[in-house]
FIBA-219256 format. One line per field, with one value per residue (C-alpha): x, y, z; residue in one letter. Coordinates in Angstrom, 2 decimals. Layout:
x = X	...;
y = Y	...;
z = Z	...;
res = a	...;
//
This chain:
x = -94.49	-95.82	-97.21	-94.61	-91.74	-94.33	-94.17	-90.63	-89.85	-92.30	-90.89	-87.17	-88.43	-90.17	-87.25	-84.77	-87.60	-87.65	-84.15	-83.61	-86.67	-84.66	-81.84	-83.59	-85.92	-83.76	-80.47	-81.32	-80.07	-81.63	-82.00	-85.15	-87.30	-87.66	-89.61	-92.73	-90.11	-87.66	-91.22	-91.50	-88.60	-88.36	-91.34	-89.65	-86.74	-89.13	-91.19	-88.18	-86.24	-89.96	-89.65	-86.05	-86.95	-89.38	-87.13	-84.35	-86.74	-87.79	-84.39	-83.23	-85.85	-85.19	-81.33	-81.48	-83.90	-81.79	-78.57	-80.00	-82.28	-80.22	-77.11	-74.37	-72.93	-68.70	-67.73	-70.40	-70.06	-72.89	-75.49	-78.98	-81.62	-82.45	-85.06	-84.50	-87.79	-89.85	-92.05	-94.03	-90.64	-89.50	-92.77	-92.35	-89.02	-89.56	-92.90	-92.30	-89.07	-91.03	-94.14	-91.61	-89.24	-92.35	-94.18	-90.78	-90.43	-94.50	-93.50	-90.46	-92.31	-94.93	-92.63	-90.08	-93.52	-94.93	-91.68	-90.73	-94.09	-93.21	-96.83	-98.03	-96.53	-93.32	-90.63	-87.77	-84.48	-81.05	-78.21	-74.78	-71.48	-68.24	-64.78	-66.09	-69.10	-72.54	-74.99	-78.49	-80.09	-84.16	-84.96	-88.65	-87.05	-85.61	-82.08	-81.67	-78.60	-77.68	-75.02	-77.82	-80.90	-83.69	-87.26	-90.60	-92.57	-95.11	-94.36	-93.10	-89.41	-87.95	-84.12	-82.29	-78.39	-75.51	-71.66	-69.07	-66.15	-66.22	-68.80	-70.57	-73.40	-76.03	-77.11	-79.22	-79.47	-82.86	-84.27	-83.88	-82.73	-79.20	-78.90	-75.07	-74.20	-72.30	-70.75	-72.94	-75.90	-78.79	-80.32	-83.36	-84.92	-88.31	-88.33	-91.43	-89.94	-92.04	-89.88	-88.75	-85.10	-81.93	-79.70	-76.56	-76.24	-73.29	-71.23	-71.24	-69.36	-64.90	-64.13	-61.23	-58.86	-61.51	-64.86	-64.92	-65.69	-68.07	-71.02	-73.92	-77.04	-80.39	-83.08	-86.67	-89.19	-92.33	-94.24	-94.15	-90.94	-89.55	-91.58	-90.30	-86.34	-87.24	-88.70	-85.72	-83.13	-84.34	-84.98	-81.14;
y = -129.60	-127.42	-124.79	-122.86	-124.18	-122.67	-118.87	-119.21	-119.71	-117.50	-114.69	-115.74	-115.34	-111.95	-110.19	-112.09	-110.85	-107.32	-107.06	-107.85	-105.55	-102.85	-104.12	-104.10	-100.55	-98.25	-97.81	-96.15	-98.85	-97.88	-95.14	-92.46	-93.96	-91.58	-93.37	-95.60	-99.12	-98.50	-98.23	-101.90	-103.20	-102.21	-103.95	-106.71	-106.21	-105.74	-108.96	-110.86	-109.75	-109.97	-113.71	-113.75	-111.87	-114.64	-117.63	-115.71	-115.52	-118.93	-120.58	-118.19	-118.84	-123.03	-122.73	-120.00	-122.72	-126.08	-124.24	-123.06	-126.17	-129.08	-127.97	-131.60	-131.54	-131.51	-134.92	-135.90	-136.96	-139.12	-138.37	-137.51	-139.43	-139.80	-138.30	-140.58	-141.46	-138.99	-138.76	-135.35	-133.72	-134.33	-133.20	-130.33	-128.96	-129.65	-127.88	-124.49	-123.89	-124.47	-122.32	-119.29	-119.93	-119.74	-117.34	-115.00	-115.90	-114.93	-111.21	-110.94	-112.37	-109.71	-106.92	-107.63	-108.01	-104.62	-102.85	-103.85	-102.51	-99.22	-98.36	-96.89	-93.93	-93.75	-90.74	-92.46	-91.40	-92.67	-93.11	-92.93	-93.86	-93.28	-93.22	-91.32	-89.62	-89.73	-88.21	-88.11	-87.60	-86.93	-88.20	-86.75	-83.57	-83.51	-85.14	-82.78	-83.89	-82.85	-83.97	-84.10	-86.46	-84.47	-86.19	-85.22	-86.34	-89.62	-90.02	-93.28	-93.27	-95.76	-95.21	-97.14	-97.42	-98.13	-97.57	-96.43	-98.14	-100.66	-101.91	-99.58	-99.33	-97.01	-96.69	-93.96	-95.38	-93.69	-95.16	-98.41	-100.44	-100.35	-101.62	-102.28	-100.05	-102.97	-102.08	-103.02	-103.61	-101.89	-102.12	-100.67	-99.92	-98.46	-95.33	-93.71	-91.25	-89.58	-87.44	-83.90	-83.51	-84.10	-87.36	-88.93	-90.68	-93.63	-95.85	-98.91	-101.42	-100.69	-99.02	-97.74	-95.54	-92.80	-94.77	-93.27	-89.90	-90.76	-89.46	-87.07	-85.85	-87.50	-83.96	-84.90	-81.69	-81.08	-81.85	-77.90	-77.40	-79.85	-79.09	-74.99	-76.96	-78.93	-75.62	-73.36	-76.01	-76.22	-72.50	-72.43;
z = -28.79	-25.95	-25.25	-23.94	-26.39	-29.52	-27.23	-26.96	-30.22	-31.20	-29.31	-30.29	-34.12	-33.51	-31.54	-35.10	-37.73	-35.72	-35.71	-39.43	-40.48	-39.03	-40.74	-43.74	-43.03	-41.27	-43.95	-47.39	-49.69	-52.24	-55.27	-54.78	-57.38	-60.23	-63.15	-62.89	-63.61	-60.89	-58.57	-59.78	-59.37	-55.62	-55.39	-56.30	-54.39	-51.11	-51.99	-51.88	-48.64	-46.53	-48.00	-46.37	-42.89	-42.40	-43.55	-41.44	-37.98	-38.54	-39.10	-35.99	-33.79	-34.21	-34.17	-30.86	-29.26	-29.90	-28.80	-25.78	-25.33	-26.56	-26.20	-25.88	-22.54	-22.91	-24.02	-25.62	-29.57	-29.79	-32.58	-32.45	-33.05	-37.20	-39.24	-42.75	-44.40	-42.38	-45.87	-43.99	-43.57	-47.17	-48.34	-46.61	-47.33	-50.86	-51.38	-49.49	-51.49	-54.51	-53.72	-52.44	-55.75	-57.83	-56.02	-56.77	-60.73	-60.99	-59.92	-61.70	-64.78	-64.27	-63.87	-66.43	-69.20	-67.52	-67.67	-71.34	-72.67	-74.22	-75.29	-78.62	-78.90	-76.67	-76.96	-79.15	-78.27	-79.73	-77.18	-78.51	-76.35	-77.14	-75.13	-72.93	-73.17	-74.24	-77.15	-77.40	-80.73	-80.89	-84.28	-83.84	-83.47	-86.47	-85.48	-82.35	-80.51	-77.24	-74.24	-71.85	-71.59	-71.55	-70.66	-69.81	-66.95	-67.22	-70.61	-72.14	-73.76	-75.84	-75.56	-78.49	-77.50	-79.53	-79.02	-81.50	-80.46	-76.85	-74.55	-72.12	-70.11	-69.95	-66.59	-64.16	-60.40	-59.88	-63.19	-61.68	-65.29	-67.12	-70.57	-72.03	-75.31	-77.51	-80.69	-83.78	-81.83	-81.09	-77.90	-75.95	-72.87	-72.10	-68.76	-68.03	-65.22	-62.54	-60.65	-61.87	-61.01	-62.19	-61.89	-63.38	-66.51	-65.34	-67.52	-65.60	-67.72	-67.68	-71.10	-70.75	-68.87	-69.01	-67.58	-64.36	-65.78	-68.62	-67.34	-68.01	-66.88	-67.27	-66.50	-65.86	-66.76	-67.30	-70.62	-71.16	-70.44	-72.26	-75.75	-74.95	-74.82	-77.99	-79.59	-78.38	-79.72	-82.95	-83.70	-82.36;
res = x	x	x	x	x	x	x	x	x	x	x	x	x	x	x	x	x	x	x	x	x	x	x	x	x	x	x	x	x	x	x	x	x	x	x	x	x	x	x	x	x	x	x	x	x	x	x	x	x	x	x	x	x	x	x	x	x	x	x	x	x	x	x	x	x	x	x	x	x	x	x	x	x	x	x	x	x	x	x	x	x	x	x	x	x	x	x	x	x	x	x	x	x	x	x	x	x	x	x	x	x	x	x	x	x	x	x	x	x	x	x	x	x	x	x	x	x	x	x	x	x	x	x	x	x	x	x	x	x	x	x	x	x	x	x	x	x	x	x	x	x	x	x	x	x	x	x	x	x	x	x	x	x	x	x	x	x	x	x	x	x	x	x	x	x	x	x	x	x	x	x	x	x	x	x	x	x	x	x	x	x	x	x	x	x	x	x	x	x	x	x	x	x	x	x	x	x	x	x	x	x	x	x	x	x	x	x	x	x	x	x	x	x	x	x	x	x	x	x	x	x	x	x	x	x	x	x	x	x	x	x	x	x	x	x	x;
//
């Protein structure tokens, strides 16, 4: 190949890989992260679709070339010349899918272990659902239920769900994890969150003729504030 075919195409896969960075960059698709996990998990996310720009500008950047390049004049069916037991090639296209496949079940690995690890003292709260709403009991409080999630900043929670009658799904976009509520199970899910604010507790699995409004508030505070809630709760 010469020279100038390698700056073509490598100008043909900048201007594609530019193009779908932008794509990519420009549009909030997602959540503002709001606990240490969902911080991971866009990592992820991001790890993967750089591994897709530059699969994207590279496939681009060939296919642009031939089609400008190579193009069949009208009338012509004939095939191209064949590429069977070109042992390089096959080498080739079987190794990079299997070092960018692997490469991608490493991080996900990592981040799955690092986001299940709950620590040694986590912040155990029971989530109950029910058609349609949600309850959440703080059994280190002494059983304190309330219809509002209330959690303090950088410190661990272990959220135990259960449901009382169908299948939901506890879910808070900004969080970045969901975790279904099945009858007679008990599941979990571990949230550090890092952002004060307030965001929506959603019900992501269909429940019923009600699941669009069973919903609820998940409020992140400070450590102080939340022990003065805990302390004002219970003397209530």
């Amino acid at each position: 190949m010469r020279k100038g075919q390698i700056l073509t195409l490598l100008g043909i896969g900048l201007v594609a890989g530019g193009v779908a960075t932008a794509v990519a960059v420009l549009p909030t698709w997602l959540p503002v992260q709001a606990s240490r996990e969902a911080g991971r998990i866009d990592f992820t996310i991001w790890f993967t679709i750089v591994i897709s720009i530059v699969i994207f500008a590279i496939v681009a950047a060939v296919m642009i070339y031939e089609i400008a390049k190579f193009r069949a004049p009208p009338g012509d069916d004939s095939d191209g010349p064949p590429i069977h037991g070109h042992t390089g090639l096959e080498i080739g296209w079987t190794i990079v899918p299997l070092v960018i496949v692997t490469s991608i079940a490493i991080v996900s690995a990592i981040v799955l272990s690092r986001n299940g690890n709950a620590g040694v003292n986590p912040l155990r709260i029971d989530v109950t659902a029910q058609q349609y709403s949600w309850s959440f009991t703080y059994p280190d409080a002494h059983g304190l239920t309330s219809a509002v999630l209330r959690l303090p900043k950088n410190r661990s929670v272990m959220l135990t769900i259960s449901s009382k009658d169908v299948i939901h799904s506890f879910w808070v976009p900004e969080f970045g994890q969901k975790q279904d509520a099945v009858p007679g199970l008990h599941t979990t899910l571990h949230i550090t969150p890092d952002r004060i604010g307030t965001y929506p507790v959603i019900c992501v699995e269909l429940c019923g003729l009600g699941h669009s409004v069973m919903r609820s508030e998940a409020i992140v505070m400070t450590p102080a504030a939340f022990d003065q809630w805990l302390k004002s709760q219970q003397a209530a």
